[in-house]
Structure formats: structure tokens, C-alpha cells
C-alpha positions as CSV (number, residue, x, y, z in Angstrom):
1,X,153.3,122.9,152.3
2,X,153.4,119.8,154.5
3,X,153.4,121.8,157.8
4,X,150.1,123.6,156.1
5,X,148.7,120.3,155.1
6,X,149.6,118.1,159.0
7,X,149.2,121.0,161.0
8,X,146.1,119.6,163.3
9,X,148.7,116.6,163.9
10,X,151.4,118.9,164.5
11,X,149.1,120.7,166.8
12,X,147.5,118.0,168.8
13,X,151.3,116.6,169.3
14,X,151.5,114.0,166.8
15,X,153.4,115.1,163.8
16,X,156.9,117.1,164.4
17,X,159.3,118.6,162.1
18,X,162.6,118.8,162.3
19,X,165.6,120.0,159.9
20,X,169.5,119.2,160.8
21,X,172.0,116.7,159.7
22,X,173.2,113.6,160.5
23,X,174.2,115.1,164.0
24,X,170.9,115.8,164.7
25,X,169.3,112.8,163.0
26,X,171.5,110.4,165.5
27,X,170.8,112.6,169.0
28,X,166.7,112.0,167.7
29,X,166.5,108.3,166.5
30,X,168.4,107.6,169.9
31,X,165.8,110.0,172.2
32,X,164.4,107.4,175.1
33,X,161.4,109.4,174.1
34,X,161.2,108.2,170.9
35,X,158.7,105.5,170.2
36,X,159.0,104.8,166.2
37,X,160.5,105.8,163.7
38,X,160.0,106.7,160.2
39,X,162.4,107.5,157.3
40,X,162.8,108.1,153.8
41,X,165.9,107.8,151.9
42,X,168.6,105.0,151.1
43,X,169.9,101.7,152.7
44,X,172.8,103.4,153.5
45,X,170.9,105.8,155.9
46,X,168.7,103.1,157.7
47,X,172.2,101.1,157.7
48,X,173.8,104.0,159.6
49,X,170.5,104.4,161.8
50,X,169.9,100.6,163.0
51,X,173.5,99.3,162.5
52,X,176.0,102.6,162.7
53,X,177.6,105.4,162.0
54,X,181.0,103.9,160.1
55,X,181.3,100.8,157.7
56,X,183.1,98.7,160.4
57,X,180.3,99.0,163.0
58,X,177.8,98.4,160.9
59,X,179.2,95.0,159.7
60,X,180.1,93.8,163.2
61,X,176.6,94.9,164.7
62,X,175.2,92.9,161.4
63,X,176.8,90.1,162.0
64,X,176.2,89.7,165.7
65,X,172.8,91.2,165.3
66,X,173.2,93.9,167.5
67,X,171.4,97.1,166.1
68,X,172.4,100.3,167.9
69,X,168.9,101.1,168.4
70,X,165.8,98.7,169.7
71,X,163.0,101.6,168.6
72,X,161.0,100.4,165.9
73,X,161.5,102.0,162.1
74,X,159.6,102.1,159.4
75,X,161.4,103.0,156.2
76,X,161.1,103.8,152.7
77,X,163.9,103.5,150.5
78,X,165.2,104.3,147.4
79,X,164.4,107.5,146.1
80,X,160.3,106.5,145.8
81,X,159.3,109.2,147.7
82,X,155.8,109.2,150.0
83,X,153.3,111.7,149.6
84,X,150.1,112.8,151.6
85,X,147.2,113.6,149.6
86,X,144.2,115.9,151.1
87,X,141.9,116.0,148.6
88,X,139.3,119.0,149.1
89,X,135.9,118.9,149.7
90,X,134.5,117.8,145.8
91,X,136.4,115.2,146.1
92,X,134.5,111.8,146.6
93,X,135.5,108.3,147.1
94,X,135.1,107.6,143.3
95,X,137.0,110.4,142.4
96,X,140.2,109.3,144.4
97,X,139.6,105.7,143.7
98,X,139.7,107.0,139.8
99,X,142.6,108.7,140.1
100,X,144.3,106.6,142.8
101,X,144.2,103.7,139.7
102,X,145.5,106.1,136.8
């Protein structure tokens, strides 16, 4: 659904999906290429993401505040997942702002 719903971003180069694990995650969050990034999931990913991969590494980079990675992130975490609403064309400003309040 979400590829339905962003596919002019995805078309004009904006919006990009991508499915793998944390192999893949790491070789993307660390692309020179990359310019921000934005996650959903726990503080244990964005720890493993900004700080590094192992428990060890991720306290010494803490403490000598030395993240792994300089790109910017954006994050939200625990479990409150984001969603992109499209409402169709009845809808009007009152009738998001009315159920945008519910």
C-alpha cells in the first residue's frame, strides 16, 4: 500500500524502499550518498545505528561522543508507529481537522 500511496515521490526520486536486515540497514545508513535518515523502531536500533553494532562500542563511542555516523537521523521510537494519511478527494480541511482531533 505505501509504495501505491508515495509512488509520485518514489517516482520523482524522493522516496525509496528497501527490505533487508541489519546487513543491509548498516551498508545504507553509512552510503556517502546518504543525506538523512529516518527510522522507526527501538533505542536499541538507533543505538546500533549512531553508536554501533555491539554493546561495547556503543558505550565507548557514548562516552567519547563519537557516533559512527555524522548523517543526520530522524527517529521514531518505541513501537508508536507513523502513518501517511491521503485522504481522497471529499475530503476537506474540516473533515481531517475533525477527525485528526477524535
Amino acid at each position: 500500500l505505501e509504495h501505491k500511496i508515495l509512488k509520485p515521490l518514489v517516482d520523482l526520486g524522493y522516496v525509496a524502499f528497501v527490505k533487508g536486515g541489519a546487513r543491509v540497514g548498516s551498508t545504507l545508513v553509512q552510503d556517502e550518498h546518504i543525506d538523512e535518515i529516518v527510522i522507526t523502531g527501538s533505542a536499541l536500533t538507533l543505538d546500533k545505528i549512531q553508536w554501533g553494532a555491539t554493546l561495547q562500542e556503543q558505550t565507548e563511542n557514548k562516552q567519547a561522543n563519537t557516533p559512527i555516523i555524522q548523517t543526520p537521523i530522524c527517529s521514531e521510537l518505541g513501537a508508536v508507529n507513523s502513518w501517511v494519511i491521503v485522504p481522497g478527494s471529499q475530503w476537506n480541511r474540516k473533515n481531517v481537522d475533525k477527525h485528526a482531533s477524535a
